[in-house]
N, C-alpha and C positions, 0 to 999 in steps of 0.2 A: 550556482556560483553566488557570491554577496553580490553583483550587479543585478544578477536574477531577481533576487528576494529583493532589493530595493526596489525594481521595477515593481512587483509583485507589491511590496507596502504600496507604490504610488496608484498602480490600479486596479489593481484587482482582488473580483471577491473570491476566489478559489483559488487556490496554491495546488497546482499536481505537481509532486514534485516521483520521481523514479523510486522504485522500490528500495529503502535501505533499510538497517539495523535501526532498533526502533530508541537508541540510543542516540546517534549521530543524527536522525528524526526528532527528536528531540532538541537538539542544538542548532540547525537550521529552524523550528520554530521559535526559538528561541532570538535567534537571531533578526529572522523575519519581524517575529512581536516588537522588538527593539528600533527596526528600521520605521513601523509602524509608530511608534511615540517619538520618534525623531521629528516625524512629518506633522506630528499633534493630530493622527487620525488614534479614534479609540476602536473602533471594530476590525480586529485582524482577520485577514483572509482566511475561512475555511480551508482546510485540510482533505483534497484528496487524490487517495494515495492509486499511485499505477503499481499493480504487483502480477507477476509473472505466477502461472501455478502450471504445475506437473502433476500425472500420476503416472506410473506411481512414481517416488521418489528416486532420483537420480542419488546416490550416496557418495558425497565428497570423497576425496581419496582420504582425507583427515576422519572418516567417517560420524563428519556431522549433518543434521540433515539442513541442506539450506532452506530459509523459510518461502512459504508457497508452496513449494514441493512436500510431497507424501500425501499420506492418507488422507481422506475429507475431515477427518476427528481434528487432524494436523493442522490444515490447511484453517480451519476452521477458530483454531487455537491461535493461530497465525495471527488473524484478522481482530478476532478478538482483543488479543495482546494487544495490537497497535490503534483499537479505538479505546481501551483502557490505560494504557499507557501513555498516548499521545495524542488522543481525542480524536482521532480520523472519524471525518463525520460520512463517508463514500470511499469507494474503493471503483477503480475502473479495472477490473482481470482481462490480463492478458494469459492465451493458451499458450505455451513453450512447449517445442520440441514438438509436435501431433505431426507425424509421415503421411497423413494426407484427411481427407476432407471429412471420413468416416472418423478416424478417431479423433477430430476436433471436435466433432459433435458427442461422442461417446463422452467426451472430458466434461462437455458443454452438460447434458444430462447429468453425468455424474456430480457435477460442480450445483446444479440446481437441485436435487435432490437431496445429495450430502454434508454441503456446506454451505448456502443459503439460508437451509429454514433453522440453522444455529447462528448467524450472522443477523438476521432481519432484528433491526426495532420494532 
């Protein structure tokens, strides 16, 4: 919410804000930066982003694939996208959908092995 983000200009150094379109991501930093020169603070809060990842990909009924979800190539493209496109300097992943402890860990593996060492600075 803009109450949020002005909190966030008045204190803090990181912004997490929930996974969205890196468009509308966009427009809340935008926003935030703005509330940030209202205050006459020049260093805007870091960027990072909470995003849900699946494998494989759950296929919208519109059949697009939502972002997070699909393949590590995917997933990975994902992430990339939203620190070139919106500077996200961290990412906090969350697992969605794992039916129990074994394939939270399979995702967990898969997620370190597939889409990490294309992610790392």
């Amino acid at each position: 919410s803009d109450a949020a983000l002005r909190r966030a200009a008045r204190f803090a150094k990181v912004w997490q804000p929930m996974q969205m379109p890196p468009e509308a991501l966009r427009e809340r930093q935008a926003f935030l930066s703005a509330a940030c020169a209202a205050l006459g603070r020049a260093e805007v809060p870091a960027t990072r982003l909470c995003v849900r990842v699946a494998f494989p990909a759950a296929a919208a009924a519109t059949g697009e694939r939502p972002l997070g979800q699909g393949t590590p190539a995917q997933i990975a493209e994902d992430l990339l996208r939203y620190r070139s496109e919106c500077g996200v300097e961290a990412f906090q992943i969350n697992f969605t959908g794992c039916k129990d402890l074994a394939q939270l860990l399979d995702w967990m593996g898969v997620f370190m092995r597939g889409v990490a060492p294309q992610v790392e600075r």
